[in-house]
C-alpha positions as a Python dict, from the first residue, in 0.01 Angstrom:
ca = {
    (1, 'X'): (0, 0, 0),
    (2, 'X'): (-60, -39, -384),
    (3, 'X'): (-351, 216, -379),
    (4, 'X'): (-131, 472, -179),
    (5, 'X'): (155, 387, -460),
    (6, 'X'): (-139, 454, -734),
    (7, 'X'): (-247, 790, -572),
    (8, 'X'): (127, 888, -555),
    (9, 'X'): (150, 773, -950),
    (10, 'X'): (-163, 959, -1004),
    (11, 'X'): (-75, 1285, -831),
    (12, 'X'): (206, 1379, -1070),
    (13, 'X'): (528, 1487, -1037),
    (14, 'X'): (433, 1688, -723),
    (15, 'X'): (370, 1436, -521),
    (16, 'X'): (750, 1348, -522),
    (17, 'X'): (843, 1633, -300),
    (18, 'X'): (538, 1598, -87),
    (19, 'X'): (568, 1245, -17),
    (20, 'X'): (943, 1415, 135),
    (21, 'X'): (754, 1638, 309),
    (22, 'X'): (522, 1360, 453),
    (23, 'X'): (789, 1153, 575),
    (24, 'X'): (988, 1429, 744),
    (25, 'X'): (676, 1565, 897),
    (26, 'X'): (562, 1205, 1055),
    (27, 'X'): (954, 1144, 1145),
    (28, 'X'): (990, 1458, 1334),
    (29, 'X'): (641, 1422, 1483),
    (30, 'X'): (735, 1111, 1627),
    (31, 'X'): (1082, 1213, 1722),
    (32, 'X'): (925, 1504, 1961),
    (33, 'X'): (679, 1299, 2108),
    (34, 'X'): (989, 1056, 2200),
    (35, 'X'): (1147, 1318, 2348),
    (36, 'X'): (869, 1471, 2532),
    (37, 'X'): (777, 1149, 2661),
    (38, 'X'): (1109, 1128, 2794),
    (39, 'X'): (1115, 1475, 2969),
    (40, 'X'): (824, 1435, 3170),
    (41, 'X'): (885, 1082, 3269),
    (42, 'X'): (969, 1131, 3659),
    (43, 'X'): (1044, 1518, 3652),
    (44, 'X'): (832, 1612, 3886),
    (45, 'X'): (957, 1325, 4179),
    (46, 'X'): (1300, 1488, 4037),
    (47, 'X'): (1219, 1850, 4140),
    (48, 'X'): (1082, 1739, 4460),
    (49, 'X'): (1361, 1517, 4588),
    (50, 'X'): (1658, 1812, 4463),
    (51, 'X'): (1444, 2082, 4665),
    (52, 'X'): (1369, 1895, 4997),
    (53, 'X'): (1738, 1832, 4977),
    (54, 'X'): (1851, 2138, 4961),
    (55, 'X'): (1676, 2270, 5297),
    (56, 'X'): (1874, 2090, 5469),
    (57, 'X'): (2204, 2003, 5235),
    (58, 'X'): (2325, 2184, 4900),
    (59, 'X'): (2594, 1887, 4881),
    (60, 'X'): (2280, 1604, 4964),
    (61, 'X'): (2090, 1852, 4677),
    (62, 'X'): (2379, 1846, 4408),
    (63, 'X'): (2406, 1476, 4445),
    (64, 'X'): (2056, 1403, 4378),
    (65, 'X'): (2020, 1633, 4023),
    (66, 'X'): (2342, 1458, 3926),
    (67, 'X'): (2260, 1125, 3952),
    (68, 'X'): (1958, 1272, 3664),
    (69, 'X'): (2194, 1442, 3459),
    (70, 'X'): (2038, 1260, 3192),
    (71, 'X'): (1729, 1481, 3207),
    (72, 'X'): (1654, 1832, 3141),
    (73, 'X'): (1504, 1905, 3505),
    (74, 'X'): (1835, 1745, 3687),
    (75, 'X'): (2103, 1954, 3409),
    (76, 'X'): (1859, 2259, 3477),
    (77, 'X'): (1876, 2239, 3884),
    (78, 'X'): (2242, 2109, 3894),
    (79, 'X'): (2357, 2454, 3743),
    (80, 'X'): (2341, 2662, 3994),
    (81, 'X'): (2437, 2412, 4302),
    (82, 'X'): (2733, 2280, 4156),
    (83, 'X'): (2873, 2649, 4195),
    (84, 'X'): (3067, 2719, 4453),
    (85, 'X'): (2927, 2961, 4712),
    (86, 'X'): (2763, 3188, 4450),
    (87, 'X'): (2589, 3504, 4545),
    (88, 'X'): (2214, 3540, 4472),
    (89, 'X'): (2273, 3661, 4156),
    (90, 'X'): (2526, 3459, 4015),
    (91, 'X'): (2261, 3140, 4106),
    (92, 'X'): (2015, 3311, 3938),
    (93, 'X'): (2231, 3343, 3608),
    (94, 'X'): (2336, 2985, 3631),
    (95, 'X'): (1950, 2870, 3628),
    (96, 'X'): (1837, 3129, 3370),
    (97, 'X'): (2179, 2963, 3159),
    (98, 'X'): (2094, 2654, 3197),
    (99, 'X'): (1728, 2702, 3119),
    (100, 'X'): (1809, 2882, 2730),
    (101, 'X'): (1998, 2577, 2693),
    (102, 'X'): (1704, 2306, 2759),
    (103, 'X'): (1477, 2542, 2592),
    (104, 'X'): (1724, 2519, 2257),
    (105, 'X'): (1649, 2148, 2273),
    (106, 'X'): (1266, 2165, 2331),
    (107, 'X'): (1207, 2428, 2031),
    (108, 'X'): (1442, 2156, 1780),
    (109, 'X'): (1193, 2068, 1518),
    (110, 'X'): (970, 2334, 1501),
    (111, 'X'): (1107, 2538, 1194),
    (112, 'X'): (1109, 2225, 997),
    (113, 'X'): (741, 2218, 1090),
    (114, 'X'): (656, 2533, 999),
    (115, 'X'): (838, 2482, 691),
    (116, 'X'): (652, 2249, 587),
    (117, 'X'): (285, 2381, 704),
    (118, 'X'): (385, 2667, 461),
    (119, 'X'): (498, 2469, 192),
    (120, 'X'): (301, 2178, 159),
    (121, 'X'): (-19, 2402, 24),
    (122, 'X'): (208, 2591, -226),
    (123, 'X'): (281, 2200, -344),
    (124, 'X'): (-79, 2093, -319),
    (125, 'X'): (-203, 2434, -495),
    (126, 'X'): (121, 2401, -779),
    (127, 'X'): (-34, 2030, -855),
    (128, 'X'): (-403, 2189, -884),
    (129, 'X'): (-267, 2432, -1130),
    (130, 'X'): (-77, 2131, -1354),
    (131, 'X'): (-371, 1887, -1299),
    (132, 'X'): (-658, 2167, -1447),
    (133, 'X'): (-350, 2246, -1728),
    (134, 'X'): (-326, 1876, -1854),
    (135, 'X'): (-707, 1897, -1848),
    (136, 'X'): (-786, 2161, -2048),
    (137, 'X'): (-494, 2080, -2304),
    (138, 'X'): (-651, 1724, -2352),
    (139, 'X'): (-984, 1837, -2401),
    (140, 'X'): (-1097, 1795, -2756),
    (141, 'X'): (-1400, 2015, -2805),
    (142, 'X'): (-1589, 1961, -3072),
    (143, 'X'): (-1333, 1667, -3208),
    (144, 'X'): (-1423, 1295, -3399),
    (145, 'X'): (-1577, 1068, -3192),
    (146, 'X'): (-1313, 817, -3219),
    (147, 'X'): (-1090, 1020, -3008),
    (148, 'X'): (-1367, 1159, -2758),
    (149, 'X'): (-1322, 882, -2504),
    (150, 'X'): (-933, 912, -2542),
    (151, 'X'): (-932, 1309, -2457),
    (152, 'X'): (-1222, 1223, -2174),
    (153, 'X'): (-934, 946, -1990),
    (154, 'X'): (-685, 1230, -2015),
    (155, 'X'): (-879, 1461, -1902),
    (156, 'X'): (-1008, 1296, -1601),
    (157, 'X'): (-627, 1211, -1550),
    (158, 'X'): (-556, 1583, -1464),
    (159, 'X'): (-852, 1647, -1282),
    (160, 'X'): (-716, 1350, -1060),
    (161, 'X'): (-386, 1470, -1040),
    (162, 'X'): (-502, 1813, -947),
    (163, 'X'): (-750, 1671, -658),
    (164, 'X'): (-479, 1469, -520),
    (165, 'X'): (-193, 1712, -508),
    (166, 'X'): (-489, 1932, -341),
    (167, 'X'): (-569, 1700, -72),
    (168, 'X'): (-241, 1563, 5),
    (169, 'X'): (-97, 1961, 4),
    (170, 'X'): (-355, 2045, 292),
    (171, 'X'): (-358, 1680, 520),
    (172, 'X'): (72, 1717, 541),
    (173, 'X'): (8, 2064, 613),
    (174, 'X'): (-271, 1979, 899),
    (175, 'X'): (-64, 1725, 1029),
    (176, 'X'): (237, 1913, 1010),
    (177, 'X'): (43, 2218, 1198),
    (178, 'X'): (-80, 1968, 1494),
    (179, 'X'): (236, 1807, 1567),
    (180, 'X'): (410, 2263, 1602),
    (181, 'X'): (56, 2362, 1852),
    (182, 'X'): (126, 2065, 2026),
    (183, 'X'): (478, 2137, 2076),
    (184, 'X'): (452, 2515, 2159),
    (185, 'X'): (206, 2437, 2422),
    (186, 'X'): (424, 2175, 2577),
    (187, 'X'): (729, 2429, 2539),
    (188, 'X'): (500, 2686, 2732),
    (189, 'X'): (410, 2456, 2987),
    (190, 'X'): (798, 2330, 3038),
    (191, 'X'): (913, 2664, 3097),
    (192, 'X'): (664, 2779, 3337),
    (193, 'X'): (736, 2482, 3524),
    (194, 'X'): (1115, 2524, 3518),
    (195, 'X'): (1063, 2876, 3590),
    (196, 'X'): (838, 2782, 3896),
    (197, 'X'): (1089, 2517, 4016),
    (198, 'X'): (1370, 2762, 3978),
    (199, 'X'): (1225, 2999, 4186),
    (200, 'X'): (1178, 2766, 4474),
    (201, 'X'): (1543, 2706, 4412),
    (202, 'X'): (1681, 3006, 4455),
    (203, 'X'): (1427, 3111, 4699),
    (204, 'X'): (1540, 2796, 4942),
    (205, 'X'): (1923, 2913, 4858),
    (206, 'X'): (1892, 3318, 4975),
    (207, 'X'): (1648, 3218, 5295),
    (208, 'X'): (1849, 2860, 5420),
    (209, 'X'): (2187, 2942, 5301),
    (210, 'X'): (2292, 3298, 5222),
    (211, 'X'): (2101, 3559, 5411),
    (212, 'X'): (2153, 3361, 5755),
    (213, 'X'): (2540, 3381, 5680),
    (214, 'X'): (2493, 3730, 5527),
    (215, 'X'): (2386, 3861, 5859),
    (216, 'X'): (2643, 3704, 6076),
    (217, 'X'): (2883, 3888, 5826),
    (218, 'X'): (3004, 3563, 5691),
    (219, 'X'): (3055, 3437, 5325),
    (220, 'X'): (2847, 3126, 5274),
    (221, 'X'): (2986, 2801, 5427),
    (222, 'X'): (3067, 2472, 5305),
    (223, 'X'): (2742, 2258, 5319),
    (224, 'X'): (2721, 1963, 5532),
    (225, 'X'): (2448, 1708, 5545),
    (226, 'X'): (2256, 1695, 5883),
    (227, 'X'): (2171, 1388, 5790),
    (228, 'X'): (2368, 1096, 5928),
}
């Protein structure tokens, strides 16, 4: 801990903000793995219970995705079958709704990440730039040799400071960089699932429930569960 402390000394004042860029980068990191932990824990035994249900019962359905309302598959596929006898279209609104709102959540964190992959070089580069100035304005060329080995400690001290703001600039900025690809990809692989589970949805809706009752010429009825 004391030799991260020295670097921190050592890298000047630009370390201050990037050391705030560091700990909001590893914070929201972990935060999003948290939550993505969380939204894959179980969805898939989720999707498949709420669709086998509804084959048979919209009410046995409804029941299941509420009693996940905690996660974003069951508020996703409760949308649309908590509505009451909605046409094709309106169920397809109600999951596309739904959907933009779960996708809000899943893309939270990503333009502090890419605010800081942009930033923390710019920091990193601004400390190279004051590290090589305190070097050059410490040099004593041609001076006594009672100060030489004075000048040479301060000038190392900015060629220090400018190698450290360097490094740090570009490892928050890697880090920071991992933690957004990983995200995105898990974003694109949420919403092709949703959108394939959706589908299904609405696909068991207009074959089980609507188009039978649209060719008696009957509004959709009240589902009951076959089940005893």
């Amino acid at each position: 801990m004391s030799t991260l402390f020295d670097l921190v000394v050592k890298g000047g004042p630009t370390m201050i903000p990037m050391v705030g860029l560091s700990i909001a980068t590893v914070s929201c990191a972990l935060e999003r793995g948290w939550f993505w932990f969380q939204l894959m824990q179980g969805e898939e035994r989720v999707a498949h219970d709420v669709l086998e249900a509804s084959r048979y019962s919209l009410e046995e359905a409804r029941a299941i995705a509420e009693q996940h309302q905690s996660t974003p598959i069951g508020r996703f596929l409760l949308a649309p079958l908590r509505l009451n006898q909605p046409t094709p279209e309106t169920f397809n609104l109600a999951l596309e709704a739904a959907g933009e709102q779960e996708f809000v959540q899943m893309r939270k964190g990503d333009k502090l990440l890419e605010t800081v992959v942009a930033i923390a070089p710019l920091l990193g580069l601004l400390g190279t730039v004051t590290g090589l100035i305190v070097t050059f304005m410490n040099l004593n060329i041609g001076g006594s040799a009672a100060g030489g080995a004075g000048d040479v400690s301060k000038a190392a001290g900015g060629i220090a400071e400018a190698l450290i703001t360097t490094a740090s600039g570009m490892i928050v900025a890697i880090v920071a960089l991992a933690a957004f690809r990983v995200s995105v990809t898990l974003q694109t692989r949420q919403m092709d699932y949703f959108s394939k589970v959706g589908s299904e949805l609405e696909l068991i809706y207009r074959q089980a429930w609507y188009e039978p009752t649209i060719g008696e010429g009957l509004r959709p009825e009240p589902v009951i569960s076959s089940r005893s």
